[in-house]
Steps between C-alpha positions, in 0.01 A plus 500: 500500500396784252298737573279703285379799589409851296618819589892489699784584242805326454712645763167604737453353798107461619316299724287251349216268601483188336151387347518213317794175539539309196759124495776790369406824551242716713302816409522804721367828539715812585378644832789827504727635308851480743763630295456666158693472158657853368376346181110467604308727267107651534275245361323779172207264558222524705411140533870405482503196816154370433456499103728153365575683187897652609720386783786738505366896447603537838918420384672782293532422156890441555442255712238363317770420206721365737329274718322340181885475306548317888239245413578371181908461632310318860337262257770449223699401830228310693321350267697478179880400673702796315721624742693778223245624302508878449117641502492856345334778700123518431357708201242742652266782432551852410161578746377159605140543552191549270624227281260231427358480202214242611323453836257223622203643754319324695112578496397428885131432484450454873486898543188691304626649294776250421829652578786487305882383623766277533572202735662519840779359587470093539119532416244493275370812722408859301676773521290777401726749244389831351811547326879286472765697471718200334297470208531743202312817477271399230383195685488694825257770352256169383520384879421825631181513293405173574499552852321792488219385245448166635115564626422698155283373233782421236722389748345276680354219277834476369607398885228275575628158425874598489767323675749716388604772246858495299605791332814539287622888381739534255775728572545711137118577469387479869175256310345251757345184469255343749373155537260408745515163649119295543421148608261532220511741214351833549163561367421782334832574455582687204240788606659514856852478378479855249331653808840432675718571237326863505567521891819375551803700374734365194315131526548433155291151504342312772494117484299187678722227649282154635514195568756447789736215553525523860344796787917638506464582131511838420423428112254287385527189181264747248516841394216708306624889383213695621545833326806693359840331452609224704884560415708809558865570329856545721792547308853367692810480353390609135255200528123571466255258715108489478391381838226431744447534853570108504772493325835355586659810535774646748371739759758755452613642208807721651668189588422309206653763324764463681576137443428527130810754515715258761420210222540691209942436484384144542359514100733691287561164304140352397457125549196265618329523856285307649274661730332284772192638700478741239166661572353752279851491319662840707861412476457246208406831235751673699765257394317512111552861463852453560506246256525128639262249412263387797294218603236572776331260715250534736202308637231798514387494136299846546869678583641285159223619288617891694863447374426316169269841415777738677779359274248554159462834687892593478574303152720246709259138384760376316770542767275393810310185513255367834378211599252434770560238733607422859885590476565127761314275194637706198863455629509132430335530181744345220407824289606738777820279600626583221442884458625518835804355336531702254469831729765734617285604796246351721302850640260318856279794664323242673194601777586526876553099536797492272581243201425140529763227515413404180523797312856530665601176408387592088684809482796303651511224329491710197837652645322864379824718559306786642218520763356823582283449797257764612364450836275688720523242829885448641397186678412296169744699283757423776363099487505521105840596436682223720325270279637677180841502670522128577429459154810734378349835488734803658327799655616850327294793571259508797272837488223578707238773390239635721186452230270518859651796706304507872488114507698204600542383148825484262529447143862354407648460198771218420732422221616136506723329303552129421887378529625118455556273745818299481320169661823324387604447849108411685 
């Protein structure tokens, strides 16, 4: 039976007392630390063990890299059947730490006044935080005035009703957006919101999101710009984007950077792409600039109305086209049968569940020659690509990038190709 437990490093032994026995598996609780790793590291965080937010500060970087490049091959193994497949050595950070661009707080009303944190581990428990030393300076420096102004006058009213507060810095101009998330939508709100603005450092424009679809949600359905700008401007890859603290956005520039530049051989002769899960269009103006012509889909129409104004932004309308829609119905649609048809590339940056079957079974039944599948879970990438290979689809390059240093998480990157099957002989 497996055993999960936080704390013991792969080649530590500990003693461990199990909590919780599931059918297949059982929860435990390391009670001592019996033999130690010459790669264990000093947590840099002070909550490090209790906050949920990273997993791994307390495994050098190295063997951060590693042990993730170890869990994509585990799963393309396990999961996926492919016994020969070469998986490249993980893409890392120059320094990784201080590099999100956005952070979620929690607002914890059941201490006066509310405190400010993250989650713990396997709970919806606060961790009270004065400062995170993951997120990027800019966004640190609003968290650290938060905190510390919570009980003012300006503060305060602001906090009130809040469930939580998302923030988004952009890297080039170290601007800030806020949006404060309500049941209901905050009264007197443009008064309280240029009180903030004045407070807080860089917050370029502070925002009201209601209306929840569930108590998990972190954003609400609505969204009212309470004072200033609700959008700041990043610039990756010679692409400009206008975005919001909502938007569909990856968390860390560095490494998209860095896959831009890994992709970038991948385009020196222009052709059509089809980008699935597109989001706010990143990798879709990306692949625009460099002259292909895109089609976007994506089911969040407030991140297609983000890329449809991004691509107006960077003269690119006539090469890139969206489409809002949920990526499993648009895939049968007659219309987008056949433009994924006439593509040269399928791009899927699906969320952590992976692809469904029937988004699989359109791009193969197209026979697209190439697939270039972005994943940031091994499991489902792992699960996705055995379908794609039972359907004639060869595995080329497998490379993982570490887009969330100090966590469990992996982004991968794969090139597929489709090949014939001689079924001559079935």
């Amino acid at each position: 039976m497996v055993v999960f437990c936080f704390g013991p490093l792969p080649g530590e032994r500990a003693r461990v007392r199990i909590e919780t026995v599931k059918q297949r598996y059982a929860v435990g609780e390391m009670l001592e630390l019996l033999v130690e790793s010459p790669k264990r590291a000093r947590p840099f965080c002070p909550v490090f063990g209790v906050c949920g937010g990273c997993q791994l500060q307390h495994l050098a970087y190295d063997a951060q890299l590693t042990w993730k490049r170890d869990i994509v091959r585990n799963a393309l193994l396990r999961i996926g059947g492919f016994m020969d497949v070469e998986v490249s050595e993980t893409i890392g950070m120059n320094e990784p730490r201080a590099y999100r661009n956005k952070m979620s707080v929690v607002v914890d009303h059941r201490s006066k006044p509310p405190a400010l944190g993250f989650y713990r581990q396997r709970s919806h428990e606060v961790v009270p935080i004065g400062a995170c030393p993951i997120v990027t300076p800019p966004l640190d420096a609003v968290l650290a005035a938060l905190v510390k102004n919570r009980a003012s006058a300006i503060v305060a009213p602001m906090l009130r009703g809040a469930r939580h507060i998302v923030a988004r810095a952009a890297r080039a101009t170290a601007a800030v957006v806020l949006t404060v998330t309500t049941d209901d939508p905050i009264a007197e709100a443009q008064r309280d919101a240029h009180a903030v603005r004045r407070e807080l450092p860089r917050v370029e424009g502070v925002g009201n999101s209601y209306g929840l679809a569930s108590e998990n949600a972190v954003l609400g359905r609505h969204y009212q710009l309470l004072d200033g700008q609700g959008e700041i401007e990043e610039s990756v890859g010679g692409v400009r984007y206008r975005i919001s603290a909502a938007s569909f956005f990856q968390i860390n520039v560095q490494i998209l950077e860095r896959i831009f530049d890994f992709i970038e051989p991948w385009l020196k002769r222009p052709g059509s792409i089809v980008d699935l899960y597109c989001g706010s269009g990143t990798f879709a103006l990306y692949f625009a600039r460099h002259g292909w012509s895109v089609t976007g889909i994506e089911e969040n129409r407030h991140a297609i109305a983000e890329a449809e104004a991004n691509a107006r932004l960077n003269g690119l309308g006539e090469r890139a086209r969206f489409e809002a829609g949920r990526v499993e119905q648009m895939a049968g649609v007659p219309r987008v049968a056949r433009i994924l048809q006439e593509a040269d590339v399928v791009f899927l940056d699906p969320p952590r569940k992976g692809c469904d079957e029937a988004v699989l079974s359109a791009i193969a039944q197209a026979r697209v020659r190439n697939v270039w599948y972005l994943s940031c879970d091994a499991a489902t990438l792992a699960r996705d690509l055995k379908f794609l290979a039972s359907k004639g689809y060869g595995l080329g390059v497998v490379q993982p990038f570490d887009m969330f240093p100090q966590t469990g998480h992996i982004e991968t990157l794969v090139q597929l190709e489709h090949f014939e099957i001689d079924t001559r002989h079935d």
